[in-house]
N, C-alpha and C positions, 0 to 999 in steps of 0.2 A: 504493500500500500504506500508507503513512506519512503521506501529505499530507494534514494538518490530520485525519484518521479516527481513534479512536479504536480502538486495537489491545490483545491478549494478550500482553503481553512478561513472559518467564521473565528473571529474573534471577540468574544463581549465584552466590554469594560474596556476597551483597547485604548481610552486614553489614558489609564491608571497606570501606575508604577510599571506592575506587571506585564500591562496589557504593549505598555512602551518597549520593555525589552524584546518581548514575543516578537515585537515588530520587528525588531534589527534583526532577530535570531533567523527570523521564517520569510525573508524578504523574498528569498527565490522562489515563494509560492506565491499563488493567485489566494490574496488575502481580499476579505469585508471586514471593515474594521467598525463595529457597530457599537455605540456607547451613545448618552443621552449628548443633547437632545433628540439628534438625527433617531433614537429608537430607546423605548421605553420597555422592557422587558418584563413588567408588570402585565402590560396588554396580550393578551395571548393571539390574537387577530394580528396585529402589527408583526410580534415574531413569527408568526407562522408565513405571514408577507415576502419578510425578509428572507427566508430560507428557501422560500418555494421559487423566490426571484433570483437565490445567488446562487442554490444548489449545491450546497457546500458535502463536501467528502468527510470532513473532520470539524466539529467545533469545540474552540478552546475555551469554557465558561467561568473569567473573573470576576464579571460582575458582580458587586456585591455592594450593603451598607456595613464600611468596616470599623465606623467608628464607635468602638465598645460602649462608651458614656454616655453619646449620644442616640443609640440603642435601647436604654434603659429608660431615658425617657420619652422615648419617639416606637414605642413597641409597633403599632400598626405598620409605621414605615419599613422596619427591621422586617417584619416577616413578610411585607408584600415583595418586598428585592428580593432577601433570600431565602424563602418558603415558594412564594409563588411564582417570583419570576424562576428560579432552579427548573419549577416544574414546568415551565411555560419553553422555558428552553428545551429540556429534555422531550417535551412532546412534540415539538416541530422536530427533533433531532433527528428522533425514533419514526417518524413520518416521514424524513425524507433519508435516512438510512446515513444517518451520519455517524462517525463515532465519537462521542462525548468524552472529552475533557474536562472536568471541573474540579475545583482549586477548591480546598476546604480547609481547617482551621483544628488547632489545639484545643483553640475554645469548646470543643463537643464535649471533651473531658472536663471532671471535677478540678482538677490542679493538685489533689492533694496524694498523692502514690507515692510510695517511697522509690519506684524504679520507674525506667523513659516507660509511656504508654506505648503497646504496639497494635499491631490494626485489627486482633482480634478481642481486645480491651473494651469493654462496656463503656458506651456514651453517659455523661452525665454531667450537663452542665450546667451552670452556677449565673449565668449571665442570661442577658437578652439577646446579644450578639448570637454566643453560643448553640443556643437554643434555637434561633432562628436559621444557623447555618447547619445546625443538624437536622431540622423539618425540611432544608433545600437538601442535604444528602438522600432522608429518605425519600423524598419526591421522583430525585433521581433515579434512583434505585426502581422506585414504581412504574415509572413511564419511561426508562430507555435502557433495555437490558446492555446495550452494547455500549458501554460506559467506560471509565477509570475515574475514581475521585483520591484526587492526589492533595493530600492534608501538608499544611506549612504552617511554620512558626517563626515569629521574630524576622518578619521581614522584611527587606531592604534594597533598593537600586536606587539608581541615576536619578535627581531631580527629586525625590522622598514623593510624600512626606513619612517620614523616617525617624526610628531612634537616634540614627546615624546623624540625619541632619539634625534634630533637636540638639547634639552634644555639641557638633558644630558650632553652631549658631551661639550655643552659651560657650564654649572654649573660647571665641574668639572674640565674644564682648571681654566687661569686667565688673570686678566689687565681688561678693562675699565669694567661698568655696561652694561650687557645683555636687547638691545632695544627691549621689546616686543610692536606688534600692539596691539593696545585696544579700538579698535572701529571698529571691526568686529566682530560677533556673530555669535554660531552657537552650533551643541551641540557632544560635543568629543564621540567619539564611540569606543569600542575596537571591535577587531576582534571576542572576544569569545561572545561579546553580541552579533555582526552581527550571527554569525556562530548559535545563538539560535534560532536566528528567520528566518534563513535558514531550520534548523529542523524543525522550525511550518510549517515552507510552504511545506514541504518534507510532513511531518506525517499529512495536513489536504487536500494537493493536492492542495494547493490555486490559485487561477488564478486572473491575474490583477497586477494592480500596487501599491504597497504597501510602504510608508515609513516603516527604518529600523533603525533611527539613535536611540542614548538615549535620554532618557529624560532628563530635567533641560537644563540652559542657561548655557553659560560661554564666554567671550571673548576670544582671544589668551593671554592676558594677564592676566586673571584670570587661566585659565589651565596651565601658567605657572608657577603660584604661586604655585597650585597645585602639579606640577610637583617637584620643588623645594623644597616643604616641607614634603613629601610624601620620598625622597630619601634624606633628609638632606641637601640639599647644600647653600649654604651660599654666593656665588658669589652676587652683587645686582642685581637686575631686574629693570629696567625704563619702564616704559607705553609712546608707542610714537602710531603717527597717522601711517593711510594706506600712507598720501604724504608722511610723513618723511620715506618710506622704499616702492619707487618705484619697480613694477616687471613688466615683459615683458607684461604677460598677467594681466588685472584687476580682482582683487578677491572681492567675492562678499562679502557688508555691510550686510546680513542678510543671513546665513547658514541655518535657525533655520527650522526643518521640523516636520510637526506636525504630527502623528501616527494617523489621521483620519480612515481609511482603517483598521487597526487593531482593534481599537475600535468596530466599527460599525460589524466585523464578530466576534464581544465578543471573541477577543482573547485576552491574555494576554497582558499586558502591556510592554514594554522596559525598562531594569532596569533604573533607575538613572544613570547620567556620574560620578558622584561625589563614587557613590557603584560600578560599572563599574570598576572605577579606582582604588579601594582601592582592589578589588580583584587582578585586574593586578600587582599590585606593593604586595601584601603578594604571588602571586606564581612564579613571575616573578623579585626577589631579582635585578637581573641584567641586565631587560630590555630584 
């Protein structure tokens, strides 16, 4: 399907982080780059429009509402992006014999395991986000057998909005020391490593549910050391708790997701976050 041919690949949310890298990664294909306003993936009439008009072989489904806080109190909007629209995707998908890509989240799980979750791990999640992005997994699931939902954590590319740019941005102003959390885990991911194992699932057709994050650990405040010395800055960094920097919504103690599923079909492994990142910062000088 994938191997070196030339294919239709739909892409949703294609102006987001993600949906940016897809683009440089998958240029030598016949791309529809669909994100709002041009299309509203809530409407199921409109996507079913759009698919029947591009005819796409493959679709890659970012789309989503990712911002957790804003989730919690905006619930209607959370579940109609990614509850409904998931499903609205998956049903043109499945209609016109596409094979589904969609991008899913840590957030399914509680956060609180003593070990990385892996993909045959019980959903249970703790958020609005969460929750909403695991009613768009089971959607999928329901209406396009011919799927892959490839789960990410801690993510990050070109242009953010980003951990990565948040430390920026404060590294290079000034005044007091920069409070990073350091007792939360999980393992930072760039977009170009997601976007590789988006290609394996393209070029081997995979179906199912697949972690996608990197490999190795790190806290927030170990990737911000990282971050900080990686780009030079010199501001101080403080290691503080999850209490001492309350948010709306609770973030989970253990991000960490383990690559089980990849293994087991002898695919390649996910680079390292630590290699991950050093490539991002020698091609991406400026974030």
């Amino acid at each position: 399907m994938f191997n070196g041919n030339i294919m239709k690949i739909l892409i949703t949310g294609a102006n987001g982080m993600l949906g940016r890298t897809l683009q440089r990664r998958l240029a030598k294909h016949t791309l529809l780059l669909a994100d709002l306003p041009q299309l509203d993936i809530t409407r199921l009439t409109a996507v079913e429009q759009a698919w029947a008009t591009f005819g796409p072989e493959a679709v890659i489904h970012c789309a989503a509402m990712t911002a957790v806080d804003a989730c919690e109190t905006a619930p209607d909007q959370a579940y109609a992006v990614n509850a409904i629209g998931s499903a609205n995707v998956a049903i043109a998908s499945y209609r016109q014999r596409a094979h589904l890509i969609a991008i899913s989240t840590d957030y399914v799980f509680r956060g609180d395991a003593t070990h990385p979750y892996h993909e045959w791990d019980e959903p249970n999640p703790r958020t609005l986000y969460g929750a909403s992005k695991l009613a768009g997994e089971i959607a999928i699931r329901a209406h396009c057998p011919d799927h892959a939902i490839l789960r990410a954590a801690w993510l990050y590319g070109p242009g953010g909005p980003s951990f990565v740019h948040a430390m920026l941005k404060a590294g290079r102003g000034a005044g007091a020391p920069v409070r990073v959390v350091n007792d939360q885990i999980g393992n930072p991911t760039s977009t170009d490593a997601l976007a590789g194992a988006i290609e394996c699932a393209l070029r081997e057709r995979l179906a199912g549910t697949f972690h996608a994050s990197c490999e190795g650990d790190a806290t927030w405040f170990d990737f911000a050391q990282a971050i900080f010395s990686q780009y030079h800055l010199t501001r101080e960094l403080v290691p503080c708790t999850t209490a001492e920097f309350p948010r709306p919504a609770p973030r989970p103690a253990n991000s960490r997701l383990e690559k089980r599923a990849f293994r087991l079909h002898g695919l390649s492994p996910m680079p390292h976050w630590r290699d991950a990142f050093d490539s991002f910062v020698r091609e991406h000088a400026e974030a």
